[in-house]
Phi, psi and omega in degrees: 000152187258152209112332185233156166268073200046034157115338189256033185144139187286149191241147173294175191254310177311311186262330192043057147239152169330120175282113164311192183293179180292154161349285182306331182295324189277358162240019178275329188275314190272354159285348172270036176232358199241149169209172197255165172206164184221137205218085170065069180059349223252128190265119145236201183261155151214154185251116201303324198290318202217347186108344190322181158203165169184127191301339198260126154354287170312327213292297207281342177281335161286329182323292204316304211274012171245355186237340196210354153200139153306116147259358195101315174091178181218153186262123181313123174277029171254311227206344171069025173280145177289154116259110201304001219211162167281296197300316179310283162009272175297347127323289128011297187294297180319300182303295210269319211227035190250110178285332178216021146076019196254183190243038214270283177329281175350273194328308173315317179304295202293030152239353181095358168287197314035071194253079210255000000 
C-alpha cells in the first residue's frame, strides 16, 4: 500500500524516506538526556551523558541531538540536502538559501511560507 514500507512504517510522501518517531518520541528521547537544575538561585539546563549546561533549554537540547542521539536528520525543503540535524538545518538555510543573509528566508520556512 502506499505510504507505507513494507509493513514497518510510514514513509514520508514529500521525501520518500521513513517518517521517524512523532514529535513527542523524539523529545522524550532528548529530555532523558536532559535535566532542569537550580544552581545559586539561577534555573538552567544540563545534559546528563557529559555535562554541558546552558541556561536556555533549546540550547541543551540541540546540543544532546547533535552530540548524543541520532534522530534521523531532516531534509532541506528547498534543495533536498541531507542535515543530520534541527540546527545544521538552519544553518544550511542561513548559508545557501538566505539571499541578505536576514531571518526573512529561515523565518518563513518555519511557518511553512515561501515567499522569494
Amino acid at each position: 500500500e502506499e505510504g507505507y514500507d513494507d509493513g514497518s512504517g510510514m514513509i514520508d510522501p514529500n521525501t520518500g524516506m521513513p517518517i521517524a518517531a512523532g514529535a513527542d518520541g523524539n523529545k522524550d528521547a532528548l529530555m532523558s538526556y536532559m535535566r532542569r537544575c537550580q544552581v545559586d538561585g539561577l534555573i538552567s539546563w544540563e545534559c546528563v551523558e557529559c555535562g554541558y549546561t546552558s541556561k536556555y533549554k533549546t540550547r541543551v537540547e540541540e546540543h544532546v541531538e547533535a552530540r548524543h542521539v541520532a534522530l534521523g536528520g531532516v531534509l532541506c525543503q528547498l534543495c533536498h540536502v541531507y542535515c543530520p540535524n534541527k540546527k545544521s538545518l538552519r544553518n544550511h538555510q542561513y548559508k545557501r538559501h538566505s539571499t541578505n543573509r536576514g531571518s526573512r528566508l529561515i523565518h518563513s520556512l518555519s511557518l511553512g511560507t515561501i515567499s522569494e
